[in-house]
MDTraj code that builds the backbone (N, CA, C; nanometers):
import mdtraj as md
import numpy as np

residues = "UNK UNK UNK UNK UNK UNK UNK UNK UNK UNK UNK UNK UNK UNK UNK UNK UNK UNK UNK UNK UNK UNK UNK UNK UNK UNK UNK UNK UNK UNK UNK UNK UNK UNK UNK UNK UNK UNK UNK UNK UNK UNK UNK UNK UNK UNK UNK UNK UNK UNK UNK UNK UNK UNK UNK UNK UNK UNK UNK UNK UNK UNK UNK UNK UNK UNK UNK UNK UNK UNK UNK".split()
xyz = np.array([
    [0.0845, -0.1184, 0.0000],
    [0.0000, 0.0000, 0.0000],
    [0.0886, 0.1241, 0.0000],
    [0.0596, 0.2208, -0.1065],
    [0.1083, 0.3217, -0.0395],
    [0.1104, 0.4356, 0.0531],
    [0.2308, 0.4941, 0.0316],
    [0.2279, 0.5952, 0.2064],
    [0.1230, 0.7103, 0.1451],
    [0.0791, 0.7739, 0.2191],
    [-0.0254, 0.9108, 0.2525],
    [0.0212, 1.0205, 0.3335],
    [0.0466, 1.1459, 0.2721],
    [0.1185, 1.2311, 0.3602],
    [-0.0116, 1.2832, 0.3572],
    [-0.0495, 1.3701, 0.4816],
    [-0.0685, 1.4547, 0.5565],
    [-0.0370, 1.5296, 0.6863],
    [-0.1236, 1.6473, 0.6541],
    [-0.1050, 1.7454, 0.7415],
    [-0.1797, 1.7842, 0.8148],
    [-0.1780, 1.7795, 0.9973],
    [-0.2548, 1.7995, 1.1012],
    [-0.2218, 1.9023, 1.1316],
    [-0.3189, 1.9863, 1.1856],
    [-0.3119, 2.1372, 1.2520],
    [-0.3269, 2.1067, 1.4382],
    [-0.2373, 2.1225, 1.4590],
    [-0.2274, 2.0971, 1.5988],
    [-0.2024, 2.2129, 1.6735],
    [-0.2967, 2.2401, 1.8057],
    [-0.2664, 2.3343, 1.8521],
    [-0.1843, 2.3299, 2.0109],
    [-0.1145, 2.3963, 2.0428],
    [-0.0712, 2.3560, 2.2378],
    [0.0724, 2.3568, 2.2221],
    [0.1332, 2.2969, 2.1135],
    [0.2891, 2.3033, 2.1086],
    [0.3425, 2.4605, 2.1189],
    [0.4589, 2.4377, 2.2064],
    [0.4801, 2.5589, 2.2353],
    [0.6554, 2.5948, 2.2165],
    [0.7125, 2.4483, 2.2089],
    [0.9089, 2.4112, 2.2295],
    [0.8806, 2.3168, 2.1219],
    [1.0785, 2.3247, 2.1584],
    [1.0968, 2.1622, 2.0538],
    [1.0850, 2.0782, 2.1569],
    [1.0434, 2.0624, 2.2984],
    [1.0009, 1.9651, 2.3851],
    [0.8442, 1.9476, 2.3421],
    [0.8410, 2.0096, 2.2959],
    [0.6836, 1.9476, 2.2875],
    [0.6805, 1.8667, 2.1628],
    [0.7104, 1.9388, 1.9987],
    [0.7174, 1.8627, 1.9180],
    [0.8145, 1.7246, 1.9141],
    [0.8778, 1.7279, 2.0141],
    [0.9789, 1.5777, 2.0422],
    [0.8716, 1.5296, 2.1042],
    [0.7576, 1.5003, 2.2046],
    [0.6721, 1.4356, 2.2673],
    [0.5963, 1.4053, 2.1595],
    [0.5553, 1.4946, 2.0639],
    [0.4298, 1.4215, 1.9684],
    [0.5630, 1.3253, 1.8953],
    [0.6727, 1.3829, 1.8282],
    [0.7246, 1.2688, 1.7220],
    [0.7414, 1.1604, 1.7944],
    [0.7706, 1.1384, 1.8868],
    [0.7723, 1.0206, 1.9832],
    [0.6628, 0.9238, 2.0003],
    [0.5792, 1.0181, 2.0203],
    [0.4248, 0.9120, 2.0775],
    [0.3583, 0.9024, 1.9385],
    [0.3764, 0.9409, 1.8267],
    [0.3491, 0.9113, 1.6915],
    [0.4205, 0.8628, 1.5934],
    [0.5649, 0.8621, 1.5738],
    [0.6148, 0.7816, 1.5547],
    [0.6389, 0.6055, 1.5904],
    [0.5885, 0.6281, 1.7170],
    [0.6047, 0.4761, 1.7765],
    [0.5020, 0.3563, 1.7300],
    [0.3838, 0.4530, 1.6455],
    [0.2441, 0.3650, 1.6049],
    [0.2962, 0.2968, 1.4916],
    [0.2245, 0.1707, 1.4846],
    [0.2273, 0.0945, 1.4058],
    [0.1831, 0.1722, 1.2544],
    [0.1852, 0.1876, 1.1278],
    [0.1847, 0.2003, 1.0149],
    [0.2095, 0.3389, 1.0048],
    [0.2729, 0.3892, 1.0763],
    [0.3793, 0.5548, 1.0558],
    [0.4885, 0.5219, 1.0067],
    [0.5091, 0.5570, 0.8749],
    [0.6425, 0.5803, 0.8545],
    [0.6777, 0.7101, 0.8726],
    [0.6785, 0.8168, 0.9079],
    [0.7591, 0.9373, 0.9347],
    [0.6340, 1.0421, 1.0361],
    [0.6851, 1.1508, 1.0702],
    [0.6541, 1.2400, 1.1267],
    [0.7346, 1.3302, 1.1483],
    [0.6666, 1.4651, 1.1581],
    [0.7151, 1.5758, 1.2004],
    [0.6609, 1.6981, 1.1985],
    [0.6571, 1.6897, 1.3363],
    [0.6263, 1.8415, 1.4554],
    [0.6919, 1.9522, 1.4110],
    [0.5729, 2.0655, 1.4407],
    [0.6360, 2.2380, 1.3967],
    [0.5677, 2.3299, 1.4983],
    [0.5982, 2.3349, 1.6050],
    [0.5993, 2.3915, 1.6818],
    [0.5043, 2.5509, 1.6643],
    [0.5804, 2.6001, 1.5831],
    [0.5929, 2.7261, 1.5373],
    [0.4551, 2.7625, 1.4147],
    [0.4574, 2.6457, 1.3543],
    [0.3473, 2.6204, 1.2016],
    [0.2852, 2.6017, 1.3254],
    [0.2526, 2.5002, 1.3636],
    [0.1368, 2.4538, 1.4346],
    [0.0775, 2.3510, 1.3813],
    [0.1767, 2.2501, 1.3052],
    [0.1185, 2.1401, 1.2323],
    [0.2121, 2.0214, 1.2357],
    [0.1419, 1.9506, 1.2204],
    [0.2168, 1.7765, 1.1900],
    [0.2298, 1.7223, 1.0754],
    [0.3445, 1.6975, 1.0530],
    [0.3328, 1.6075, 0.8956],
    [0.3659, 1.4251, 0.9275],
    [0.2360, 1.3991, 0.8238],
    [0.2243, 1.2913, 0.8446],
    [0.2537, 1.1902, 0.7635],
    [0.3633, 1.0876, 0.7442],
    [0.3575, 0.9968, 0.6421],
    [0.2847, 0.8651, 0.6909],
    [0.1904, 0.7806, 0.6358],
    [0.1487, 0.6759, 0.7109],
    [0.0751, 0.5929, 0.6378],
    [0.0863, 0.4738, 0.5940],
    [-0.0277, 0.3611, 0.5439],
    [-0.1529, 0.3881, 0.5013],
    [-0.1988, 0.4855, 0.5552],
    [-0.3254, 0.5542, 0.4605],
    [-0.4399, 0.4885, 0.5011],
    [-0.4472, 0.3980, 0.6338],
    [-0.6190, 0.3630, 0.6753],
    [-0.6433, 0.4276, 0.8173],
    [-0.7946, 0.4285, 0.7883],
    [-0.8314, 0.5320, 0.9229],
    [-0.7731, 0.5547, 1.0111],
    [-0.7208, 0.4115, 1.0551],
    [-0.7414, 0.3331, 1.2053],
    [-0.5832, 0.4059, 1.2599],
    [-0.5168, 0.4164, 1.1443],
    [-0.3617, 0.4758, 1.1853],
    [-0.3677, 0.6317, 1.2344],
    [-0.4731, 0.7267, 1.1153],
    [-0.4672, 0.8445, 1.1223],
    [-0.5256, 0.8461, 1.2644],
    [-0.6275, 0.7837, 1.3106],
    [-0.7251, 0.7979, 1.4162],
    [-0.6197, 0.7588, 1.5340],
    [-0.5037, 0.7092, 1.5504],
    [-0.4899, 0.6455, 1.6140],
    [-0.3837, 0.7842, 1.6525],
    [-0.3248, 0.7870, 1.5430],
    [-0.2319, 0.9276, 1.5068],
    [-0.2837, 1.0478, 1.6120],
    [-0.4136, 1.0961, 1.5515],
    [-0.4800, 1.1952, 1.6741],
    [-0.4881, 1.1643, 1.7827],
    [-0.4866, 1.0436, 1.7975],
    [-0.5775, 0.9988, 1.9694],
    [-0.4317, 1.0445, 2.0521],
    [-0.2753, 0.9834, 1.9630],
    [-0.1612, 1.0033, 2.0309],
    [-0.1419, 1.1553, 2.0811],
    [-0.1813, 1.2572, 1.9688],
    [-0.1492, 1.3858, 1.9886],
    [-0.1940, 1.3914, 2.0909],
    [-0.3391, 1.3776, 2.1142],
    [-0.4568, 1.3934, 2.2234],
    [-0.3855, 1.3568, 2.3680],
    [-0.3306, 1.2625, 2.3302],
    [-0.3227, 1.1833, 2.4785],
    [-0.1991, 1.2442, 2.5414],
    [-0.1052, 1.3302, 2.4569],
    [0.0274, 1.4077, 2.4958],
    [-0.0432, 1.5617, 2.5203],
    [-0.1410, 1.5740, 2.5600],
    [-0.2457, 1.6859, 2.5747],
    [-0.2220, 1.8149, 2.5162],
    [-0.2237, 1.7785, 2.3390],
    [-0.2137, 1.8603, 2.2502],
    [-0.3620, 1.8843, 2.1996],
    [-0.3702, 1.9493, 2.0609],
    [-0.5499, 1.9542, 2.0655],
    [-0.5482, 1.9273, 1.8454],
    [-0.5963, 1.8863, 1.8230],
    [-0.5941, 1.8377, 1.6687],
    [-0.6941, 1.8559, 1.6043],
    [-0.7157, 1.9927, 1.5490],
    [-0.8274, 2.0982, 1.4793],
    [-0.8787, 2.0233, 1.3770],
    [-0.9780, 1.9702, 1.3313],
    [-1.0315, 1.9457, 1.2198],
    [-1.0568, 1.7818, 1.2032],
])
top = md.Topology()
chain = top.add_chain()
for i, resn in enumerate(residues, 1):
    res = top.add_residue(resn, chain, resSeq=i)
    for name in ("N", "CA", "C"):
        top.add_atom(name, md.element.get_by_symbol(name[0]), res)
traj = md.Trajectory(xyz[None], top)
């Protein structure tokens, strides 16, 4: 299958400690191949397998590092 980039609008990041907590807790999911936090943008880029269950799973991580994921 191929990869699916997108882009999440994330709001709460404030350092590169914070965008190191999301690449961490989103990188670690199963069918992510890449990520990366922007602090500054206020967005996530996402490379990943391309079914719900990853993207969904993707947000729930942001969520759970008590970030907030617009849209």
């Amino acid at each position: 299958m191929a990869m699916v980039e997108e882009t999440l609008r994330v709001t709460g990041m404030h350092c590169p400690k914070c965008t190191a907590r999301v690449e961490k807790a989103v990188g670690a999911l199963a069918g992510v191949e890449s990520v990366v936090a922007d602090h500054e943008a206020d967005t996530v880029r996402l490379a990943y397998d391309g079914t719900p269950e990853t993207l969904a799973a993707a947000k729930a991580a942001i969520t759970a590092e008590e970030f907030a994921v617009e849209g």
